[in-house]
C-alpha positions in Angstrom: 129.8 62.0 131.4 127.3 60.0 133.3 125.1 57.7 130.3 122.1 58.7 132.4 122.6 62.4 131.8 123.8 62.2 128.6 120.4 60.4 127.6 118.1 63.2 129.6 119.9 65.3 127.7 119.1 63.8 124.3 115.7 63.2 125.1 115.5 67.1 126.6 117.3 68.3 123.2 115.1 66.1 121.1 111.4 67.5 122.6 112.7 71.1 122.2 113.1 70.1 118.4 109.7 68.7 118.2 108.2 72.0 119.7 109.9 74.4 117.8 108.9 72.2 114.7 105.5 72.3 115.7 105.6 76.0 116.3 107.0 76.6 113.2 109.3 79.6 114.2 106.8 82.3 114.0 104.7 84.0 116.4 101.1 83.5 117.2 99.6 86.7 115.9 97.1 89.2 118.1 94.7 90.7 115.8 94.4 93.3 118.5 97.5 94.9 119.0 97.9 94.0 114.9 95.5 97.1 114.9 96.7 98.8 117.5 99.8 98.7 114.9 98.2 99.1 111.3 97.3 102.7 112.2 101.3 103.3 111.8 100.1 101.8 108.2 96.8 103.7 107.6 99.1 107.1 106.8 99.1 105.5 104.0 96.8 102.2 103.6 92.9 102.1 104.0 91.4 98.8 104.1 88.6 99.6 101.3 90.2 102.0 99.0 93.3 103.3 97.2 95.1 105.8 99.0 98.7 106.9 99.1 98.9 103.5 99.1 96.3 100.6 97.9 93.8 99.0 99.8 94.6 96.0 102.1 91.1 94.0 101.9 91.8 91.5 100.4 95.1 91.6 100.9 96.2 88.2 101.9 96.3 86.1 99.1 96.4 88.8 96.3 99.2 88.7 93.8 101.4 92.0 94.8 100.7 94.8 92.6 97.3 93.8 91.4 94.6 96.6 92.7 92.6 97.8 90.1 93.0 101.5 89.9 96.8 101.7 92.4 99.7 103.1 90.2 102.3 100.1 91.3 106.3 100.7 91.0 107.6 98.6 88.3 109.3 96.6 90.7 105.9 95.8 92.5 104.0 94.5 89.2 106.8 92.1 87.9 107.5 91.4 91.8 106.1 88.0 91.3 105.0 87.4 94.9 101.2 87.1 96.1 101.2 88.4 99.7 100.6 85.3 102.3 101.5 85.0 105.9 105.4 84.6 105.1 105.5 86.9 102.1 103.8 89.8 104.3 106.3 88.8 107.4 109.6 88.7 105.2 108.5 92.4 103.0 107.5 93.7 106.3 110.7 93.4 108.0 112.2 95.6 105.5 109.9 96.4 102.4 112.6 98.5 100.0 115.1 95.7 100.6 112.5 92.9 100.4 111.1 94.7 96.7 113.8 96.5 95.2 112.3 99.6 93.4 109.4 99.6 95.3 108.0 103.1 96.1 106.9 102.5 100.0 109.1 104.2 102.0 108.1 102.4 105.1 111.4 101.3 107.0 109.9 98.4 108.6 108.8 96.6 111.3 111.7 94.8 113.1 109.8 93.1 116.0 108.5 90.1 114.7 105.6 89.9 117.2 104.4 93.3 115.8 104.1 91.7 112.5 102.6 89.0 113.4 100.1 90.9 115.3 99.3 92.8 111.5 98.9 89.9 109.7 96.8 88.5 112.0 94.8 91.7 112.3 94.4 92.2 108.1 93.6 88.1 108.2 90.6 88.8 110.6 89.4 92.2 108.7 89.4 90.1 105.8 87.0 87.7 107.2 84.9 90.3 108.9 82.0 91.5 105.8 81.4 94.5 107.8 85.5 95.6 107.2 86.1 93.9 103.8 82.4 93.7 101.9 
């Protein structure tokens, strides 16, 4: 093989590395389709109360299973996780797989630009006083 090619090829190989470092894997998230998406969620999650399941204010950075008030699966409490960015993406693939025990019966999201798009919807309603006093 030509030297010449060999070393576009490196240098080609080598940037693509760099920018899927930078990127980190994940997708960007869209706070407005993560809407769009959380009423698939809101069956069951409000963002300022307990319902069938508990509230999501607050959400992000909260130690699962820690709602005042929400009757958590065993499984939840002694989970050990506290729900951040890759926490939220990894249960939401596939929450009874992700927390063995737990009681939401939510299959999943598989897409991982729909879960993105939640995270990045419950980030912003956390910010927002008016959603999340």
């Amino acid at each position: 093989m030509n030297s010449t090619i060999h070393s576009g090829r490196r240098l080609f190989l080598g940037a693509l590395l760099m920018v899927l470092a930078a990127c980190g894997g994940a997708p960007a998230g869209d706070p407005v389709h993560g809407k769009e998406i959380f009423v698939e969620c809101a069956g069951c999650h409000k963002l300022q109360e307990n319902s069938t399941g508990p509230k999501h204010c607050g959400l992000i950075g909260r130690p699962a299973g820690s709602v005042p008030g929400f009757d958590y699966s065993e499984a939840m409490k002694n989970s050990g996780l506290t729900w951040d960015e890759k926490t939220l993406d990894e249960f939401l693939t596939m929450p009874i797989a992700y927390v063995n025990g737990t009681r939401m019966g939510f299959a999943g999201l598989r897409n991982p630009q729909d879960r993105a798009d939640v995270i990045a919807y419950l980030r912003q309603v956390d910010a927002d006083p008016a959603m999340c006093p």
